[in-house]
C-alpha positions in Angstrom: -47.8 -161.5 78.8 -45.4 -163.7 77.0 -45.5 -166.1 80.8 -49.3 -165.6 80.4 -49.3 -167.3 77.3 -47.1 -170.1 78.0 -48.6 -171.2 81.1 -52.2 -170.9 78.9 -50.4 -173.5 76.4 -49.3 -175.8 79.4 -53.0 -175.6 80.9 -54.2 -176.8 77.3 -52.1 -180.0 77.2 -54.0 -181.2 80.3 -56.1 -184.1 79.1 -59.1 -183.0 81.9 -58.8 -178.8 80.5 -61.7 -178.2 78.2 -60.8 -174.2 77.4 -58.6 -171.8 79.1 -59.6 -168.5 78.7 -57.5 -164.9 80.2 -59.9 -162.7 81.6 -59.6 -159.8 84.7 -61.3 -157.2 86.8 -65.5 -157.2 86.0 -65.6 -159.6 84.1 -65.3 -162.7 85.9 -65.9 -164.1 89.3 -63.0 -166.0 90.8 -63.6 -168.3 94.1 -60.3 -170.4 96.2 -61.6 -173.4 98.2 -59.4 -174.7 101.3 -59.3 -177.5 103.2 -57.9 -177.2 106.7 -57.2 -179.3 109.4 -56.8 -177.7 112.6 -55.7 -178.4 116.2 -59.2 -178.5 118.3 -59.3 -179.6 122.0 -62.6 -178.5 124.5 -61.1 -175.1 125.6 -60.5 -174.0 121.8 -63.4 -175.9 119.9 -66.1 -172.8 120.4 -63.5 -170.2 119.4 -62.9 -172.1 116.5 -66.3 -172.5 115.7 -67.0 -168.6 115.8 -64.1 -168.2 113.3 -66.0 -170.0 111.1 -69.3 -168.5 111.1 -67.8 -165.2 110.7 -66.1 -166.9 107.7 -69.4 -168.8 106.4 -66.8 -172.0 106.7 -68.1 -175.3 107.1 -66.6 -177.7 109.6 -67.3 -181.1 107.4 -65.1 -183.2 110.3 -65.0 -183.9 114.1 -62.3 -185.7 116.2 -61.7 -185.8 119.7 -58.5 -183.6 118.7 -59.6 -181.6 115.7 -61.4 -180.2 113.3 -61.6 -180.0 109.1 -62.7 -177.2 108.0 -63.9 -176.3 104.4 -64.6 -172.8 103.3 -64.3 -171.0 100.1 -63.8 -167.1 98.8 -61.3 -164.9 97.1 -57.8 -164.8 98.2 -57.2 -162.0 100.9 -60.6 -164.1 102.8 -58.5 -167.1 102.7 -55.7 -165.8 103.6 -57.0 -163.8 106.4 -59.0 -166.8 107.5 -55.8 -169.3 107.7 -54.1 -166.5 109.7 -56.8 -167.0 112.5 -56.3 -170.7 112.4 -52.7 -170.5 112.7 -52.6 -169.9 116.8 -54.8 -172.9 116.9 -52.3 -175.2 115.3 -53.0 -175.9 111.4 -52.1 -179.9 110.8 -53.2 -180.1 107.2 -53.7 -177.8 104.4 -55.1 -178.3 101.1 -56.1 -175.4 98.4 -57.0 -174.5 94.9 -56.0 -171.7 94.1 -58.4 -169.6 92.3 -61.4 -170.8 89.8 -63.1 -168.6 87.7 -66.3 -167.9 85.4 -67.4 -165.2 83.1 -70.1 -163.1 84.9 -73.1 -162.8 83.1 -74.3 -164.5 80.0 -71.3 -163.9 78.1 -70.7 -167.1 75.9 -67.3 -168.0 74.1 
């Protein structure tokens, strides 16, 4: 609780942080973005593509040699999404961590 509270007061001295609010479980809906650039040549670009329809990932980027791919959800779908990607050779990486929201019309 007490590292709760001062990461809370570090997020607050952020100049773009409006509020910072602790909330868990029901309450809130949390969502992780990722960027990933991976490793796609002609034998591995449909298998890669099927990885991401399962994963409702978008690929925003083509080269003749890879792929970026976007796609968003909680952590363990991230994670298990990256750990598909991996055998296909993951060049870049870039993700948020998790966002979240009050569900409902709860107002604060």
């Amino acid at each position: 609780e007490k590292a709760l509270d001062q990461c809370i007061k570090q997020l607050d001295k952020l100049i773009d942080v409006i509020k910072v609010e602790n909330f868990v479980g029901e309450e809130g809906v949390g969502r992780e973005l990722v960027l990933v650039k991976v490793e796609a040549n002609s034998d591995t670009r449909s298998e890669i593509t099927q990885i991401c329809d399962v994963f409702r990932g978008k690929i925003i980027d083509v080269s003749r040699s890879s792929f970026v791919i976007e796609a968003t959800g909680n952590e363990n779908k991230i994670k298990a999404f990256l750990e598909l990607l991996k055998s296909f050779g993951v060049r870049e990486l870039a993700r948020t961590g998790t966002v979240s929201l009050r569900r409902g019309s709860h107002e604060r």
